[in-house]
C-alpha angles and dihedrals in degrees: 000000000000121000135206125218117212125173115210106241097244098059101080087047101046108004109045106043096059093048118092118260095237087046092048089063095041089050082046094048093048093047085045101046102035119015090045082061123028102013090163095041097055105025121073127222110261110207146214113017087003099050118131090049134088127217116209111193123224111182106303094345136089121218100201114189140149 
């Protein structure tokens, strides 16, 4: 199966700019290489007002998408 990648609009404005450029590829490279591919496998299920959507961790960070 085929997957889509969207941004939210806000990250390049807040989120992106405060995050360090050699943690900004490894948190690409994990969304490429495993999210593009296997989104259910890698990612776990957030709950209550977030459910519905998955977190997957890199380093310190969280990748949340749906």
């Amino acid at each position: 199966m085929k997957y889509c990648l969207y941004y939210h609009p806000d990250i390049k404005k807040e989120d992106l700019p405060k995050i360090p450029n050699n943690i900004k590829k490894r948190i690409k490279r994990a969304i490429e290489k495993r999210l593009l591919k296997e989104p259910l496998k890698y990612g776990e299920p957030l709950k209550k007002s977030l459910q519905g959507y998955r977190k997957l961790r890199v380093g310190d960070y969280r990748v949340i998408y749906k």
